[in-house]
N, C-alpha and C positions, 0 to 999 in steps of 0.2 A: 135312361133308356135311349132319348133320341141321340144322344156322343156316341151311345155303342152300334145306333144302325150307322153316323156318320164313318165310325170308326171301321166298321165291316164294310162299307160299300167302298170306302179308301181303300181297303186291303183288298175285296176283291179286282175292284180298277188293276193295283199294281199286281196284282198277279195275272190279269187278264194280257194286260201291257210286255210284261214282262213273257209272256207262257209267246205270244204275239209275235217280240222280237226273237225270240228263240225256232218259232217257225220257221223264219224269215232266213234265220241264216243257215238252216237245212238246204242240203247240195241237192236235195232234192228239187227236180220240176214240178213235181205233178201235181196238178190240185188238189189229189187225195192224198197229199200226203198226211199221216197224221200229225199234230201235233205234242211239243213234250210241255208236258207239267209239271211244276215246281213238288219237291220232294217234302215231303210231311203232309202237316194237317193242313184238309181244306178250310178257306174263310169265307165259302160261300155262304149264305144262308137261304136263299131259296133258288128254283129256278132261273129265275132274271139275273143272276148272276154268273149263269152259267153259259159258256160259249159254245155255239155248236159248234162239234167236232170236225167238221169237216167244212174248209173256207166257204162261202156260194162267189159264184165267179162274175164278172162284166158282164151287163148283160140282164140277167135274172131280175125280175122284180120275185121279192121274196115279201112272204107276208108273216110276219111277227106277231107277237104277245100282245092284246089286246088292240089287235085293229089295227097296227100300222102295215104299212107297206112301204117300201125302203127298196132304191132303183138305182147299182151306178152303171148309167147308162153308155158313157164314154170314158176312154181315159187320154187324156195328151199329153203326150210324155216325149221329148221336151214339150216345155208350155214356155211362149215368150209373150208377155204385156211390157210396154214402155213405160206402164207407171210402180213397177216393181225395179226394188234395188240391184243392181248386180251382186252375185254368187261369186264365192270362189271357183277357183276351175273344175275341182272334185266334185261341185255339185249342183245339180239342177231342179229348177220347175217343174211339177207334176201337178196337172188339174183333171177334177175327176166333173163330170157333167154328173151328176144327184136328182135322183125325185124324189121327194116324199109324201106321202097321205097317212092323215090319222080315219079310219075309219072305226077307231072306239067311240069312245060311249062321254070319255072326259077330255076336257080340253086343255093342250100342254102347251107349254112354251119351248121352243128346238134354240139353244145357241149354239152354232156348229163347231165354235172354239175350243166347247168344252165338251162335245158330243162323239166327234170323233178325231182320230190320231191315224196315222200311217207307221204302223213297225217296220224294218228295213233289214233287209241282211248283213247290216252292221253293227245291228245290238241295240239300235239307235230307235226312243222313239216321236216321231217328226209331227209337230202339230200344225195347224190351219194356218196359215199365212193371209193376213184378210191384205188386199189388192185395194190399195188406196185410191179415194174418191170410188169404189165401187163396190155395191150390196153383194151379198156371195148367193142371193134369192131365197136361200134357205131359213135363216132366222125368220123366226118370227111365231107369234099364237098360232097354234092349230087345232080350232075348233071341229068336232065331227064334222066327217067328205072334206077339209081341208088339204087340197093340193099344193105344193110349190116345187116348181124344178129352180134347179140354180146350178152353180161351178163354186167349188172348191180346191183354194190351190195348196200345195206342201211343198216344200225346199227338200231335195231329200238326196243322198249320194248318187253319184251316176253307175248307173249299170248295176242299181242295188235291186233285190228282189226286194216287193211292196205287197205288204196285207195291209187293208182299213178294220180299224174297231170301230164301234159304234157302244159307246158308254150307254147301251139300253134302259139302264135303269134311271136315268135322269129323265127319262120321257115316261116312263112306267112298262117299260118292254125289257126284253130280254138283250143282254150281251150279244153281238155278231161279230163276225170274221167275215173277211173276203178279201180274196186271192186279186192284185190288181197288175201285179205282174210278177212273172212272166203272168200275160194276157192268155184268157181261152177264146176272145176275138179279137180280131183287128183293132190296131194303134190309128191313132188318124192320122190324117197328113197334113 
């Protein structure tokens, strides 16, 4: 039994991933846009593994499945640190400024490596870049009212349209999308 929840939460991730990058490379602007879905049967098995329909945007503190709350606050796009390697020319630093609060009931542990991804309008999907000698603030226990803000960075094509997932069900929440660019606010400077 526990192979087949590993084996269904794998398949829902790559279809999550996969349904994600396919947003991503819709000519579409618009935050509403819908999203497409993989053809045949679904491999969800409950809620939590399902994504809400329609991205939430920069900005939003949204509140999730059992008590979390999940914020990206900012986005820097480009992002330059001197302790990250150089990029090829096609592609650049993107760091998203994150909050998070568990205001459930049980207490989890977030590694954001494995938590959340960036799909891109190249099919491509771009995981966490952790920024040597520096904590991303996010990892770590989060016992109920546990807050932490932090910055997470992704290497990702230039001038690519950017959705985040958030792999929900690793913390006991649900799947999420969010639209990171094109931005519904302001880029910084």
């Amino acid at each position: 039994m526990k192979s087949r929840v590993v084996v269904l939460r794998g398949a829902a991730v790559a279809a999550c991933l996969l349904t994600l990058a396919a947003a991503c490379s819709s000519s579409s602007h618009g935050v509403s846009s819908s999203t497409t879905t993989p053809e045949g049967p679904t491999t969800t098995a409950d809620a939590l593994h399902t994504p809400n329909s329609f991205p939430f945007v920069v900005g939003a503190k949204v509140g999730l499945a059992n008590g979390w709350l999940v914020r990206v606050a900012k986005v820097h796009r480009p992002y330059t640190n001197p302790k990250l390697p150089a990029l090829p020319s096609d592609r650049e630093y993107v760091a998203l400024d994150m909050q998070m609060e568990n205001d459930g009931t049980r207490t989890e542990t977030v590694k954001a490596a494995d938590l959340f991804t960036l799909g891109d309008s190249t099919r491509r999907v771009d995981p966490v870049v952790p920024v040597p000698g520096h904590a991303n603030g996010i990892d770590g226990p989060y016992p109920t009212k546990k807050f932490r803000e932090g910055r997470l960075v992704f290497a990702v094509p230039k001038q690519a349209q950017l959705r985040m997932s958030l792999n929900g069900p690793l913390i006991n929440t649900q799947q999420t999308i969010w639209t990171i660019d094109p931005p519904t606010v302001g880029l910084s400077s």
